[in-house]
C-alpha positions, 0 to 999 in steps of 0.5 A, spaced: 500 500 500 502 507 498 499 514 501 501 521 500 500 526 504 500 533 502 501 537 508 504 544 506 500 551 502 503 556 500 500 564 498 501 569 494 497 575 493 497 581 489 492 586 486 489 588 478 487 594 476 481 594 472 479 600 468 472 601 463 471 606 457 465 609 453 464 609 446 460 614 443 457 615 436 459 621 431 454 626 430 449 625 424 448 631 419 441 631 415 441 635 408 435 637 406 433 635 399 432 636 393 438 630 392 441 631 384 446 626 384 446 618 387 452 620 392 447 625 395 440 621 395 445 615 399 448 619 403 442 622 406 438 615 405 432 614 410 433 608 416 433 602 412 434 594 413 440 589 410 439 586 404 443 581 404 441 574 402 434 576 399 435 578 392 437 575 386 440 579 381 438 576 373 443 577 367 440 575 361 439 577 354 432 579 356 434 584 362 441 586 357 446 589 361 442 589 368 444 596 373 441 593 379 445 592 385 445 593 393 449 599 395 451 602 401 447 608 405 447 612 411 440 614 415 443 622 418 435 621 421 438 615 425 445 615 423 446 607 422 448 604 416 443 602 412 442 598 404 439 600 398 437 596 391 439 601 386 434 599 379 437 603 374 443 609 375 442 616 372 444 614 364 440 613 358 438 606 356 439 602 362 435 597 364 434 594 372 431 587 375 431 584 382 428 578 384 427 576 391 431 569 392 425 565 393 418 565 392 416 568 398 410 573 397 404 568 399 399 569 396 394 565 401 397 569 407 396 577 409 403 580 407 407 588 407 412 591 404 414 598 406 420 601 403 422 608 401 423 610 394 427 615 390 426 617 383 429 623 380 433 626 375 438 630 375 439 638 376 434 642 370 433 634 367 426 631 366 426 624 369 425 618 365 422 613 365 421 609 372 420 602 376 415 598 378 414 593 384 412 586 381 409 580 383 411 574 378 409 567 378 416 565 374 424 565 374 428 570 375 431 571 369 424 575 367 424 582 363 420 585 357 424 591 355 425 598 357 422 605 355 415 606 357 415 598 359 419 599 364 422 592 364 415 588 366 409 591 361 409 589 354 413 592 347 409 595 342 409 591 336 409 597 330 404 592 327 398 595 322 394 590 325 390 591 331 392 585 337 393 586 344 394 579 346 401 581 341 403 586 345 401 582 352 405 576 351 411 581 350 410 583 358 413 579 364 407 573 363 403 571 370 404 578 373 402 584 377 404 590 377 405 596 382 408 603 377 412 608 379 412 611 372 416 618 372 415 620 365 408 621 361 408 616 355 403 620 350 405 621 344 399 621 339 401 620 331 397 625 326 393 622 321 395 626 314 399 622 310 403 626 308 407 628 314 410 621 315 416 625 319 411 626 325 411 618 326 417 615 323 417 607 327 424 607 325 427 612 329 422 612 335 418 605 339 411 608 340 411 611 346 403 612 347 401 608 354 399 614 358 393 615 352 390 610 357 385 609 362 386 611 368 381 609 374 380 610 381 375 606 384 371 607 378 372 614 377 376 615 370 382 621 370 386 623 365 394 621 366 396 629 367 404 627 370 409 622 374 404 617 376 403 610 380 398 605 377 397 597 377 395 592 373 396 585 369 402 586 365 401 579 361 394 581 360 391 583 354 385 587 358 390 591 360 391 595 354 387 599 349 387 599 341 388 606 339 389 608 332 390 606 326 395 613 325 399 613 318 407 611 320 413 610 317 417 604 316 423 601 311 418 596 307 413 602 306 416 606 300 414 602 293 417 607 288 413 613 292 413 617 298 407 612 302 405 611 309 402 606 312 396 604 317 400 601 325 396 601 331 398 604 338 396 603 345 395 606 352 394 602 358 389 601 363 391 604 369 387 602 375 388 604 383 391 610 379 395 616 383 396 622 380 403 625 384 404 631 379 410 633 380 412 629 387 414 622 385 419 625 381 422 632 385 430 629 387 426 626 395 425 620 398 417 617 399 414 612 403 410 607 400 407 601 404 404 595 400 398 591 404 396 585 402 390 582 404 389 573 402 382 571 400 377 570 405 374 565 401 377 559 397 377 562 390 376 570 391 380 576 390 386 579 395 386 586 396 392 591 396 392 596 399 397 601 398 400 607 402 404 613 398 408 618 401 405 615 410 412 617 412 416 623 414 423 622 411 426 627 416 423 624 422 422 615 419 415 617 423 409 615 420 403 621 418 397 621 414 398 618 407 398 623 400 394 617 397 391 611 399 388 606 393 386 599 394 386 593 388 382 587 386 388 581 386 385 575 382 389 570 383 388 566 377 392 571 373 399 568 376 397 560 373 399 558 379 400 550 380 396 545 384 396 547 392 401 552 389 400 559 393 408 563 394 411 567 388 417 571 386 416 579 388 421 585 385 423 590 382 424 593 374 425 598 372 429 603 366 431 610 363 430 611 355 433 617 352 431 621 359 434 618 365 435 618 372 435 614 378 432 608 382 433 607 389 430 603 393 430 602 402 426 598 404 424 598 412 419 591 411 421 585 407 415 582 404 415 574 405 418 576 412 415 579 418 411 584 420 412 588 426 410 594 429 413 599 435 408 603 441 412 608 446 408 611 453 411 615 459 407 616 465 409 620 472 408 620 479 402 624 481 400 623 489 402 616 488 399 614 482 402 614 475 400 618 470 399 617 462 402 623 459 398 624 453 401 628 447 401 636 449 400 635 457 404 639 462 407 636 467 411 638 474 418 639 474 422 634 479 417 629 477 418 621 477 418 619 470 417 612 466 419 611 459 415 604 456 417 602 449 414 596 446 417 592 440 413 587 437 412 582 432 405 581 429 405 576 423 409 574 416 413 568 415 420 570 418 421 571 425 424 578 426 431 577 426 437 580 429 432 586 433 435 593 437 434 599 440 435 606 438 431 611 442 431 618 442 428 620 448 424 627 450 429 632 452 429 635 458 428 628 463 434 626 466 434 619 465 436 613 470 443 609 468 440 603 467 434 600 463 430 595 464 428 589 459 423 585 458 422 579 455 416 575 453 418 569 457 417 573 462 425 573 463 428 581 465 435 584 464 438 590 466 442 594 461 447 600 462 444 606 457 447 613 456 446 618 451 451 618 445 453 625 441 447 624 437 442 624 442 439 617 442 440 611 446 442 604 444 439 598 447 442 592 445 436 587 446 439 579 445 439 577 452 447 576 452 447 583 452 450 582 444 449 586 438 447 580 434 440 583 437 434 579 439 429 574 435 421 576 436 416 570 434 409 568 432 406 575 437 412 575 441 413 583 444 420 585 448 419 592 453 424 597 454 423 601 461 426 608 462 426 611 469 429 618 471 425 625 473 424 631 470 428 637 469 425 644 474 425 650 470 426 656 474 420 660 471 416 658 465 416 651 461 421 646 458 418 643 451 420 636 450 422 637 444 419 634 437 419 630 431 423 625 436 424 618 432 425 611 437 427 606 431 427 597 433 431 595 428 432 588 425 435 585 420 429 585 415 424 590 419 425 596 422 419 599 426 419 607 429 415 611 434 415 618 436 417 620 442 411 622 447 411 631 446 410 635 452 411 641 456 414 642 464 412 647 469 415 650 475 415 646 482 418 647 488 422 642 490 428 640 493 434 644 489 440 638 490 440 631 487 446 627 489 446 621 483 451 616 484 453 612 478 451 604 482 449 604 488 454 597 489 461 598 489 466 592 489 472 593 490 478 588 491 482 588 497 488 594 497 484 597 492 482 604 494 473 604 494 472 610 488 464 612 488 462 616 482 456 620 480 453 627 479 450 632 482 444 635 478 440 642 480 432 640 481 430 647 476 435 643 471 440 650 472 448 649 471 451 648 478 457 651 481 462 646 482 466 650 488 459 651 492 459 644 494 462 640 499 461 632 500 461 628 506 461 620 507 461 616 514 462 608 512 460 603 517 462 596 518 458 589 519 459 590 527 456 597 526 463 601 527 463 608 524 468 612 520 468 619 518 471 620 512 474 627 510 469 632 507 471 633 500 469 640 495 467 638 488 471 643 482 471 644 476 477 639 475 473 633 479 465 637 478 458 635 479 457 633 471 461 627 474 464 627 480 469 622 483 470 620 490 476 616 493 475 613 500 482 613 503 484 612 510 478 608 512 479 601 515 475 598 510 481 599 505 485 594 510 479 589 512 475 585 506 467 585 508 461 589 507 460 596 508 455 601 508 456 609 506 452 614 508 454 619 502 451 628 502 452 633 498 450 640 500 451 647 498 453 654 502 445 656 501 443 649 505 440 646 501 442 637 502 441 630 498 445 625 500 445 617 498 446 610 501 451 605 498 454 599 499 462 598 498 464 590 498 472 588 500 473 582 497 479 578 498 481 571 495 484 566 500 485 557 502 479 555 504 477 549 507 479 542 504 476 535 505 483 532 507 489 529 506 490 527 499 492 519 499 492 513 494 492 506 495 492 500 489 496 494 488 502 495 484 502 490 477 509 491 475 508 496 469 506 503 469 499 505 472 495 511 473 492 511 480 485 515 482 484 518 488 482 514 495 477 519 497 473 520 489 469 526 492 476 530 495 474 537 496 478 543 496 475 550 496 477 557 495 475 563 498 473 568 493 469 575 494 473 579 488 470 584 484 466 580 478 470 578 472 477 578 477 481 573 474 485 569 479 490 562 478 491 555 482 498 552 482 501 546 484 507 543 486 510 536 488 515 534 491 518 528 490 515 522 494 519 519 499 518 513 503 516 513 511 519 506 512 525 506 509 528 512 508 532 515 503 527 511 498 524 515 493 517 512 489 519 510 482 512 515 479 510 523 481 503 526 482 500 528 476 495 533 472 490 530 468 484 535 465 481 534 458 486 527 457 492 532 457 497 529 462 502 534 465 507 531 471 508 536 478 514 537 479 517 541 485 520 546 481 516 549 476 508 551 478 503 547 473 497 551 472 490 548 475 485 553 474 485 560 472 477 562 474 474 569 473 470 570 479 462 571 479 461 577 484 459 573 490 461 570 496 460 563 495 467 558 496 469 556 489 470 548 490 476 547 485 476 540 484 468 541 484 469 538 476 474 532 477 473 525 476 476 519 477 480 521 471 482 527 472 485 532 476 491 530 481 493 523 480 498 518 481 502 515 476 508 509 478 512 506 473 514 499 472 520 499 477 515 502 484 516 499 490 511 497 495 510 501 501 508 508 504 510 514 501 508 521 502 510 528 499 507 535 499 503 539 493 505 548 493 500 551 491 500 558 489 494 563 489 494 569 485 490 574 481 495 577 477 496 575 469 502 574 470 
């Protein structure tokens, strides 16, 4: 048989120092329109989503050279990076096309789409010819042609014979089709034969699709301008015979001068708004697209669609210029047995007149649909009350921000949420939120308000800026605590035109914050604010307390006129004054720090209480009560010796512990995410019977199947642990197993006997 005893501990201890900063954003500029070029339209782009992954970008004869592409953005409103879908540059002849990845617009399923859009040429140009939003039950290679086409409705076939169904199998078959048309297609041939120059079919395609139809809920208009309008490209319905008007084309002279007879076409335009000349003014517009499914099997969708219902300046919704809703009937799309998703996209092209066509979108259709609501309260006698747009509130009062993120419906979960709010001015805001997710879980979340004004909640429970996952009607809550700022006289206004964003990887939702006025009240003309109310701190280190002072009235404070005060107290109730300390400019109110040195608590770990006042020469007080932890890092307790038995078989062995459950425990009370290090040493194992006998074997360490042997002159490494934060003792062999941690290892030669050594350890929280 063969024991061990491990008898002698060692110690070495020495402190860290740890230190923190804080990130702030640069400042966003907004620049008013009109935007004449790209670069200038991007660069004040509205906030947006991704767009990776979504689209397909076909290149094809049919789509010619296709100028579509995602490109970068940036929203000043927000001052996040944002995506675009750029359909045509601002050149002549350019054709554009974008599909979604995957049939993902569900036609038996209520569906959004909501995006900005910008249209426009450049300075002094008249635009030419526009985009549109299609639903297609087909590939992604579909495209008819440029022009007044504008990549999905049919080409004119020059043709003296009357043939709509000619001209609509020329168009993207199985289709729908949401026009954002820039330029007016009205060209009208004269009838005399002997100008044939006015209709010269060689030069010129027939440009006559604004001679149509436009209808608005039965009620017919004339096509004055830029326009928006829908209908079945692939339909011969959808265009209306004109003519015929005499026209020149090669083949048409036989020996004299000749024209012939060629039909032309306009377009039947129906859910038609008339924008004048808004959709093409050098802006961004909002247009959000609502689809609803059939309520019965074999009826009609309903889209309805939203022009102009958001505020570029602010992200904010507001009241639609427009609003038009349109029959969707399924059958037009030819769909397959028990078939209902479809591709969705955008065409789009210039002809001799250009511009460009950009695309943001805040709700990706086939994804998720999502709304965001905010509410504010005071206290008043006890009891909150809701702040309603245009109420007045008293300074000093206790305050709450609500906001409320939530997804309603779609095929997608919204993916990858976060917070950016804008909160009302004037509120003087706690340091901390408080998150609430729908499974009833809560986190605090430290918040500060960045250069730009707003503040950045990350929503995914780890804290990271992954974001957070909403499924099925799943909501998450942000909750904002703090007072409202005192004016001398008069009122402080909370501001306007203030944008909270939750932005996911494909859907953004905004609200504005709640707008209200602040009226004088007589309250208390200090507030002492400490930065936590717990401090943890490691024993050597000097307790440091940081936090602000603020005036009730919300006027500036003069830093010389303050003094503060602090009395610690241990658990055995034993008082200590500390030094009183007057704040300056170098160490002001804003942000003040406080060093407790000199007390017994920097000596003695344990927990303290400190009783912190600031005061000014007219008297007027606050003061607040913290906790201050000391932690320390020792041995403690252990379940005993180590020892091992086993028969000896002649060859080499490892052998495992006698006692399996063998406790050894540190005592650590640092500050959380202190980083402190176990090591070991062995001495060589000596016989007890005989002397001068050594064991042919040594203790070993074994983690992981990595087997490292203590030796008496150099430290193995047994654990290197970050602590919790609390005061609970750390078991170190709490993870071993009967092949794992210290073991004995004996090789071939071993005598039997008894032997017995002594392990060094060696406690640390340095990095060295």
């Amino acid at each position: 048989m063969k024991s061990i005893r491990i008898t002698r501990w060692l110690l070495a201890l020495t402190a860290a120092a740890m230190g923190m900063g804080v990130a702030t954003k640069a400042e966003a500029i907004q620049v008013a329109p009109p935007y004449y070029t790209e670069t200038t339209a991007l660069a004040n782009a509205p906030q947006g989503t991704p767009l990776s992954g979504y689209f397909t970008f076909p290149s094809n004869s049919n789509v010619k050279t296709n100028s579509a592409k995602v490109v970068s953005a940036t929203s000043p409103v927000s001052g996040l990076t944002n995506d675009a879908v750029q359909i045509t540059a601002n050149s002549p002849s350019q054709t554009g096309a974008v599909w979604s990845t995957k049939a993902s617009f569900d036609l038996q399923h209520n569906q959004t789409a909501s995006m900005w859009i910008f249209a426009s040429g450049a300075l002094n140009k008249t635009p030419g010819d526009g985009m549109a939003f299609v639903l297609q039950n087909g590939d992604t290679s579909q495209f008819s042609d440029n022009g007044e086409a504008l990549g999905v409705w049919g080409t004119d076939p020059e043709s003296k014979t009357s043939d709509p169904a000619a001209l609509a199998n020329t168009a993207i078959p199985n289709s729908w089709a949401l026009e954002f048309d820039t330029y007016k297609n009205d060209f009208e041939p004269t009838s005399s034969i002997l100008n044939v120059s006015d209709w010269n079919l060689d030069k010129a395609d027939p440009s006559s699709f604004d001679l149509g139809t436009a209808s608005d809920s039965g009620t017919q208009s004339t096509i004055g301008g830029p326009h928006i309008a829908a209908n079945y490209p692939g339909e011969a319905s959808t265009y209306q015979p004109m003519g015929p008007k005499y026209g020149y084309k090669a083949g048409d002279i036989a020996g004299i001068l000749h024209a012939s007879q060629y039909y032309y076409y306009g377009m039947t335009h129906l859910g038609y708004i008339s924008t004048s000349n808004n959709l093409a003014n050098n802006a961004w517009h909002h247009i959000t697209l609502n689809y609803q499914a059939p309520t019965a099997v074999g009826g009609n969708g309903t889209m309805t669609y939203n022009y102009d219902d958001k505020d570029p300046a602010t992200g904010l919704a507001k009241t639609a210029t427009a609003t038009r809703s349109v029959p969707i009937n399924l059958s037009k799309f030819n769909l397959s047995g028990g078939q209902s998703a479809i591709r969705w996209g955008f065409t789009g092209s210039t002809g001799e007149m250009s511009e460009t066509n950009l695309v943001v979108f805040d709700q990706i259709p086939g994804q998720t649909k999502t709304t965001a609501t905010t509410a504010m309260t005071y206290m008043k006698d006890g009891q909150p009350v809701t702040v309603n747009n245009g109420d007045t509130i008293p300074g000093g009062a206790d305050v709450t921000l609500n906001y409320t993120a939530q997804r309603q419906s779609g095929d997608a979960d919204w993916q990858g949420l976060n917070a950016e709010l804008q909160a009302p001015n004037n509120l003087n805001l706690a340091d901390t939120a408080t998150v609430s997710y729908a499974d009833g879980t809560t986190r605090k979340v430290t918040i500060a308000k960045q250069t730009d004004g707003y503040i950045r909640v990350n929503l995914a429970k780890d804290g990271s800026d992954t974001g957070l996952s909403l499924a099925n009607q799943d909501a998450v809550k942000i909750a904002i605590t703090g007072k409202s700022r005192n004016p001398t006289s008069g009122t402080l206004s909370s501001g306007t035109g203030l944008t909270n964003y939750f932005k996911g990887s494909n859907a953004v939702s905004t609200v504005a914050s709640p707008t209200f006025t602040i009226a004088h009240a007589d309250i208390n003309m200090l507030r002492l604010v400490p930065d936590s109310q717990t401090v943890h701190v490691n024993l050597g280190e000097t307790p440091r307390v940081t936090g602000k002072v603020v005036s009730g009235d919300g006027s500036a404070l003069d830093n010389s006129d303050l003094t503060l005060r602090g009395w610690t107290k241990n658990e055995a109730n034993v008082n200590y004054k500390l030094p009183d300390m007057k704040l300056s400019d170098a160490n002001p109110a804003s942000g003040f720090t406080f060093d407790i040195s000199g007390a017994f608590l920097t000596t003695t770990p344990g927990r303290y209480s400190l009783h912190l006042e600031v005061s000014d020469s007219p008297g007027n007080l606050s003061s607040a009560d913290i906790t201050i932890i000391v932690g320390d890092l020792t041995f403690g307790e252990t379940s005993g010796d180590l020892s091992y038995r086993a028969p000896l078989t002649g060859s080499t062995q490892i052998i495992q512990r006698a006692d399996p459950n063998w406790t050894f425990k540190i005592n650590d009370s640092l500050a959380k995410d202190s980083d402190w290090k176990l090591y070991a040493r062995a001495s060589a194992l000596t016989s007890t019977t005989t002397p001068g006998t050594t064991l042919d074997g040594q203790l070993i360490f074994q983690n992981g199947g990595v087997e490292q042997p203590l030796s008496a002159t150099t430290d193995t490494l047994i654990t290197d642990h970050p602590s919790d934060g609390t005061t609970t003792p750390v078991d170190i062999a709490g993870d071993w197993d009967q092949n794992s941690g210290i073991l004995l290892k004996v090789n071939g030669g071993a005598q039997v006997g008894d032997y017995q050594g002594t392990v060094t350890w060696t406690l640390s929280n340095t990095d060295s």
